[in-house]
Structures are given as C-alpha cells and as structure tokens.
C-alpha angles and dihedrals in degrees: 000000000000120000088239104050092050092055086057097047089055103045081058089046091064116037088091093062094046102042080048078080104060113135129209122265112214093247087061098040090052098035115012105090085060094039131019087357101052116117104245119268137189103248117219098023115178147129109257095240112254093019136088083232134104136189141213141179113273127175133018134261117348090344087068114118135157115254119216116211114184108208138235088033091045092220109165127199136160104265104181128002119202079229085063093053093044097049092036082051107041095197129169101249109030120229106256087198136043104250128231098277115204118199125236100178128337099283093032133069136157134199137165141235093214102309102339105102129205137192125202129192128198112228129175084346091301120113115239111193124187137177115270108185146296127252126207116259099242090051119141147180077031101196114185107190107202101202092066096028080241126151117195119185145149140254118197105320095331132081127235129177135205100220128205089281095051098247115137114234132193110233088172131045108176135160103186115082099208089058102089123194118188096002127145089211089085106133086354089279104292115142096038104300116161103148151041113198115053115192122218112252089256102026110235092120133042125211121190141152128258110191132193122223102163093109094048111093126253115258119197122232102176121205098219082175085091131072108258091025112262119235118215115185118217130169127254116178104207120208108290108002134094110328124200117256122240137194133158125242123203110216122206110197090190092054087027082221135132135216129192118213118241093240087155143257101292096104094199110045116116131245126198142134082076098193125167117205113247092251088060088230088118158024122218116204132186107221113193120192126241088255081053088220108113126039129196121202102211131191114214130197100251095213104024096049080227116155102227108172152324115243095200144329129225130214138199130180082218118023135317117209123198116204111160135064108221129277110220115205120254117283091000132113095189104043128069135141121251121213108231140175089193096114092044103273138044109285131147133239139205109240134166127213095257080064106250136145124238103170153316105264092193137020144153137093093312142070138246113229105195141330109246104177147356128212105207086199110061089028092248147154117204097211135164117225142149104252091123094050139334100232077049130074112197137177134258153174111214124179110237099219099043110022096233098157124194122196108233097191130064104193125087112244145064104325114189113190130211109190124198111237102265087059089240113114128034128216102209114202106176133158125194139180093275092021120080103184133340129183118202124177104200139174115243097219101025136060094249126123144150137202122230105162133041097161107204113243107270083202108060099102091061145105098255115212114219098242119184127192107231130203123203136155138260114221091257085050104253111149112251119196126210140155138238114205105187128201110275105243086045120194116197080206114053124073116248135192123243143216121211105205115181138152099167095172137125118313094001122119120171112171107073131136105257141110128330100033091222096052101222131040095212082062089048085043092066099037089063090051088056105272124122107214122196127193122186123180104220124192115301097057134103143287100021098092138258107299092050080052096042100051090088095055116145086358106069106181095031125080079035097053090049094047084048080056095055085053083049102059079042091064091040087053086063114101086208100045106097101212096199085065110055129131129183122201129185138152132217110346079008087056096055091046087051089061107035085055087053103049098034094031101040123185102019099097114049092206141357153193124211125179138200088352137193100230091171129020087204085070095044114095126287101245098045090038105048089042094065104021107029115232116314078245090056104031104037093149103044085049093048099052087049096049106113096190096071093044099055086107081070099069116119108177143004120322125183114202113209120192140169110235096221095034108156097183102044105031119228082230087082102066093035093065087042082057089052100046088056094049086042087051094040087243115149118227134179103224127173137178136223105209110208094019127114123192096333139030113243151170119017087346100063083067090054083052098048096053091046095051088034085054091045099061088043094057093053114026098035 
C-alpha cells in the first residue's frame, strides 16, 4: 500500500473519533434541540379523514409536495404539490413553501397564507383551490370549524363570525373593553382551558365566553420600547381578592340572536369542560366553586339558555380540578366518558345523561394523559397514559364498557398517537434516552406495523455526558426520580462542582424518559465544561397522582423544599461532589423554589440564579393560587412562612434575579419588592432585566440569558 493512500485511509479513520468531541456551542445548547439539533421528523403528519391513509411533507422549496400512503398495503403516491395550489391559485406573489393543510373530509382541505384562507378539492384526481376569506389583520382566538366550513374570531374584546355564505357577522358588540367575548384568557386559562368559542357539532350554533373584568383591578405592563414609556393596562385578579365574572352565551347565525346560559348567581365560579351534545339540543358545563372544592356538572337548554340538571357533583377536602370537556361514545346522544381524580389519579368513567354511572373504564395507580382516538366497532378508546412507568407515556386500546386494555407499543419511552378516524390504525410517534425519533404505523386489533421513521441520532458527534436516573425517598416514603449528568471526562477522584436545576411545581414534570437522556443540552453543556448537574421532581409535580400533588396544600415551598434536601445529602454522599461549590437554578415555580432554598435554607448553596419568581403567593393570581394555598384570609400562616420578603436576612451567598420586564403571569412587581426588601435589609443582590420579554425568555435572547446564568455560576462556583 502507498504511503499516500494510507494517509488517507487513517485521517478518515479518524474523523469519527474527533468529531465524537464536539462540544456544544451555546446556541446549540439553548436552541438546538428545537432547531439544527432536532432528530428528523415527518411534518404534517396526519390520517386523511374517512380513509386508512396518512400524509406527510416531502421535498423542499417549490418542489414540496404531501405524500399519501394507504395502510395496510403501504402504497405511496403524491397527493398534493405546492406547484398544484399556486398554479391552481395564480396569485400575485406565489407561495415559496407548502402550507400547513388541514383536512375537512377526505377529498377537502383548507389552509391560509396569514389570514387569507383557501380551500382545495380534489376532483377527478386534479386539485381545485378557491378563496375562502379574508380575515382582519388584527383578528384573534381564530376557531375554523370544519363541519360548516365557519370561521368565528375577535377582534379586540368583541366576536365575529364568517358564516356558510361567507358574510361576516358581529356576535358581540361591546364597548367596554373589559367586557371580553370569545376570548382563551377565561380564568386565565386553569382547568384546561384553551379556548374561548366552541362550535356546535354541526355547526349550526356558537358558544363562547364573555367575560367581565370591570371589577378586577388594573395592572400596569408598561412598553418601554417607546419613547416616553407606554402604559397598558391589563388585569391581574390577586388570591383572594376580586376576581373577573364569567357566563356562556349560545350564538345562532340563522336568528342572529344570542342566548346566555342560566349557570347561577355566584359571579365568580368557574366554568369550564364546555361540551355540546351531539344533537345539538344541549350544552353540558362543569362549574367549580371559588374554594375550588366542589364541582357540578350541569346540563343547560342550548337554545333556551334553561338550566335543566346537574348530573353529579364532585368534592375534595382539598381542591377538584376539572381539566377535560366530555367525550361522548360513537353514534350516541346519552353516553360519554368524564375525566376524574376521585380515586387518586386521572381516570375516566362511563357515565349517561341522566347521570349515571355505568362504570370506571380505567383504574389503578396510574393516570390516563389524553384520549386520541375511539373505534365505534369494537367499542374502543385509543389513550395515553402511564400504566408501564411514570417518567413513560404508552399506548392503548381500552373498551369502554368493560375496561379490557390492551398495550399497542412495544418500546420503552414517551409515545404520543395520531388515529385515523375509524379508530383502526395508530400512528406511534415515541423518543427515549437512546432513541431520537421513531415512527410506527400500527393496527390497532392486529399484530401489523410498520416502521416509517428511525431518525438517526443529531447528537452523535458530540462529547456525551454519563447521566444516571436516580430513586430516593421522600420522608413519608414516596419514591422521588431524579437524574445525575456527570462531566464528561469524569474522574471518581476529583472534586466537581455541582447545579442544582428544579422547578418541582404543579403540572411539571421533568424526569421522563425521553430524548435527549439528559433532558436538557444546556445541562449537558455544563457538564462538558466540568459541572455535574442533578434534577429531581418532589411532590407537588406532575404526572405521579393526586396524593404526590396534593402533599404542599396550603404550604407551597415546603414539602418541596424537604424532598430538594433529600437530593441535597445525595449529592453530599458523593465522594466527588464538592459541597462548598454547589449552585441551584430554576424559573418561574423553580424560581420560586430557588429562593425560597436560599433564604430558608441558608448556606447550602454557595450561589444561585432564579428567574421570573414568585416572591409572595398573596400577589399570584386568584385560580392557581387558591387551588394550592386557600385564600390569604383562609390560609395566614401558610402565606406568611412562604413569603420570601420577610425572609431576605436569611441570604447566605450570591443570588442572581432574573425578570421579564413585561411579564403578565408573574408580575414584575414580585421581584421589585424582593429588590426593596434587600435594600431595605442592607442585603446585596445581583438583578437583571430582560426588556420586551414576558414570562420567558425566548427566541435570540434566551441565548443571551443562558450565557449570562451559565457566567454567573462560573464565576462563583469554579
């Protein structure tokens, strides 16, 4: 062999090792698993409705066009070009991607270019496309409801709707602007609520909210993007104080009247699980109390406004929370399945209109996630749900009258579902620590599958860090998981520093077992640049049932913080943990968390960085608040222990503060009284604002915030 060639031979040898120690950038760290990092997917995936065929986004540019593959035979074909809709189209300026179709029926769909909207038909295998409408620009809560070919929306604080015939009509003529109708701000979206306009099955009727929020009081946001600074006013209902009133109002675009349904005389009970009856005839509504411990399901008179009956009610000596409409059974107007945490975790039940109970459809020490699909012939739902494991989400099919469940995946990891319309076929979409992305289509009552999508793993060129899932025990003996990522080059005996990085609040749950392993790249990020960093979800997350949630009520901050601490003497029991160099980050609930471990748990953490905190629960918003901590009237004590302003003496190292500047869900108020009370105290704190930013910080920026967060702890803990 030449001396050439073999050169050669070995510098290819070798570019797999090398390029095995990448390391992350902090672009890619912050933004890559969403963007040049993310395992490939099949875009606009989805089951053409009526038909046992599904299609996905092929090609680039104006070569991109949806493929149609019919199951169980696997033939493929090109269903629809984005050559096909701008030639069909002839507009001006030519679309330079395929938009997202949505499918009406199986020879129907419908999609927009910003609010221009199009529908295309497929006739004698040729596409025809037409214009639709044209929304205003300012038009918002846009609801397309396939059945009628409708479209309902706001503008500002008041409904319109685009009819069959295409004429736009005003549902809501309101002058006051803190009178909202159709909006999905409606108790500020707690207990599921995504929406604000429900459409009747067939369409022939339109519910929505209006809410009031005259007797809420203003709560400045100010644009300091303008020169003076511009005040907006929003409206932010604090625990126990004032909160807005809601009803529900039934639309009729033939009469062009409206009707408000009788839900009662309390002004500030919630509804939500806004469900209409297949006939059309009514409209069922969970109504939940202010103390958010008994619930009614009600049944209204659709086009009387009438109340009828309630079904059943529900009780809790601490909260219920409702967080799903009905799902009425296949071909019936009296049966339909509830969604309940009575028995200690989300299950459903088979109940009829009289309110009756026919029977649980699931039970055990696990929790359903959604319902994705239902097969009227075999008498089926197609859920997710955690039965095999909590940190995993699988598949099943479960019969509604007599509960046999049968599991439709066979991987270990996070399985999401999409279920063609007869409830026949699956496609599985599902990640795990060691598996990117794979793509399954599946029957749902035979043994046949088919794989369509390995994506290769984005993040083999990198420096891996070794990450371990970790059990320990809470002091009443619940399991707790959590997860170690080490420094890659590890070293059993050097002494590392370690973050902390928690959030441990409501409806969070951060250790599952999905992609990548570690759960996060910033964490592999650091660990890369010598840090071990450890997560843990405590009671009060996510995902473990009602009793694991329920054990901080009325003490926010407290059973957390102990079950933090047990990760804490974890990390001391490690012979390569250096415990004079530990740091602890978190955002939102996790900022709160982050504060609340350095002022009542002073001198663990040598330095820290919260973001976008809760400082006190009596400034946090009426619904969240009052579900976990009772009113500030009811509850003193538990306000007063969590309330970090009278607590700043406590600090004991270095803390970096971290707010958006136009954050509308937690105020900016909060940490601005948190600054005060340390200038008041004589207590030093780093603090720094993100202008233009809300809640989070996102897009370029978060970068920006990474490197800052990812400088502060070395500065103080390297």
């Amino acid at each position: 062999m030449n001396k050439s060639l073999l050169s050669v031979l070995i510098a290819a040898a070798s570019v797999p090792a090398f390029a095995q120690h990448q390391q992350f950038t902090m672009q890619e760290a912050t933004l890559g698993i969403k963007t040049n990092l993310a395992p490939q997917n099949l875009k606009q995936l989805n089951w053409i409705p009526g038909t046992d065929a599904y299609v996905y986004a092929v090609g680039s540019k104006e070569q991109e066009a949806l493929l149609r593959t019919i199951v169980p035979q696997m033939k493929a074909d090109t269903l629809l070009r984005l050559t096909d809709i701008n030639n069909g189209l002839s507009l001006s300026k030519p679309l330079t991607a395929l938009p997202s179709v949505e499918w009406i029926k199986r020879n129907e769909c419908y999609f927009s270019d910003g609010n221009d909207y199009y529908t295309g038909t497929l006739k004698n295998n040729r596409w025809e496309f037409s214009k639709w409408c044209s929304l205003p620009e300012n038009a918002e809560n846009i609801q397309v409801d396939n059945h009628s070919k409708q479209i309902a929306y706001t503008i500002d604080n008041n409904l319109f709707m685009v009819d069959v015939y295409g004429k736009t009509q005003q549902i809501s003529n309101e002058p006051n602007k803190d009178i909202l109708y159709g909006s999905a701000k409606v108790h500020r979206n707690e207990f599921g609520i995504a929406e604000g306009i429900f459409f009747s099955p067939k369409g022939n009727m339109v519910a929505f909210y209006r809410m009031d929020q005259t007797m809420v009081n203003n709560y400045p946001i100010i644009d300091w993007s303008t020169n003076p600074g511009k005040n907006t006013d929003g409206k932010y209902p604090m625990a126990g104080g004032t909160s807005h009133e809601v009803t529900l109002g039934v639309y009729n675009p033939i009469t062009k009247k409206t009707v408000f349904l009788n839900t009662g005389t309390a002004k500030d009970h919630y509804l939500t699980c806004i469900t209409w009856s297949p006939d059309e005839q009514y409209i069922f509504i969970a109504i939940l109390n202010r103390e958010q411990n008994h619930l009614w399901l009600n049944k209204y008179d659709a086009k009387t406004g009438a109340f009828v009956n309630t079904l059943f009610e529900e009780t809790d000596s601490k909260y219920v929370e409702p967080q799903h409409a009905l799902t009425f059974l296949p071909n019936s107007n009296n049966e339909f399945v509830w969604w309940s945490q009575r028995d200690g975790y989300m299950h459903l039940y088979h109940y009829n209109t009289d309110g009756k109970l026919i029977n649980g459809v699931t039970k055990g020490d696990w929790l359903v996630n959604e319902i994705v699909g239902e097969n009227a012939g075999s008498k089926e739902l197609i859920i997710t749900a955690t039965k095999e494991s909590a940190k995993e989400k699988h598949i099943y099919s479960v019969n509604w009258n007599n509960g046999k469940m049968t599991l439709l995946d066979n991987a270990a990891g996070v399985h999401t579902a999409i279920v063609n319309e007869a409830g026949t076929y699956v496609l599985d979409k599902y990640q795990s620590a060691d598996v990117p992305r794979n793509i399954v289509v599946k029957a749902v009552n035979s043994k046949w599958n088919k794989t369509i999508l390995q994506a290769a793993d984005p993040l083999a060129s990198y420096e891996r860090p070794k990450i371990e899932n970790v059990e320990l025990k809470a002091d009443d003996g619940t399991p707790l998981y959590g997860k170690i990522i080490y420094p890659t080059g590890f070293d059993a005996h050097k002494k590392y520093p370690v973050i902390v990085y928690l959030y441990n609040g409501p409806h969070v749950q951060l250790i599952t077992n999905g992609f990548p392993a570690s759960g996060n790249l910033w964490y592999e990020y650091m660990a890369q640049h010598g840090y071990i960093v450890f997560t843990m979800d405590g009671r009060g997350s996510g995902n473990r049932g009602l009793k694991f949630e329920q054990a901080t009520f009325r003490q926010l901050g407290t059973a957390e913080l102990d079950d933090q601490l047990k990760g804490v003497d974890y990390l001391k029991s490690l012979p390569y943990v250096d415990a004079n160099r530990m740091g602890i980050h978190g955002w939102s609930f996790g900022g709160f968390m982050t504060t609340s471990m350095m002022l009542r748990h002073p001198g663990i953490f040598k330095c820290a960085v919260a973001g976008g905190p809760v400082i006190d629960w009596s400034m946090y918003e009426v619904m969240y608040t009052e579900r976990y901590m009772d009113t500030p009237q009811e509850n003193p004590d538990g306000y007063a222990n969590n309330n970090l302003l009278t607590k700043v003496k406590n600090l004991n190292g270095k803390l970096l503060m971290i707010h958006g500047a136009q954050d509308p869900v937690v105020v900016w108020q909060q940490s601005m009284k948190f600054v005060k009370a340390c200038v008041d105290n004589g207590v030093q704190l780093d603090y720094f604002v993100y202008p233009g930013h809300e809640h989070n910080v996102l897009g370029k920026d978060r970068v920006h915030l990474m490197q800052k967060i990812t400088d502060y702890f070395d500065e103080y803990l390297k």
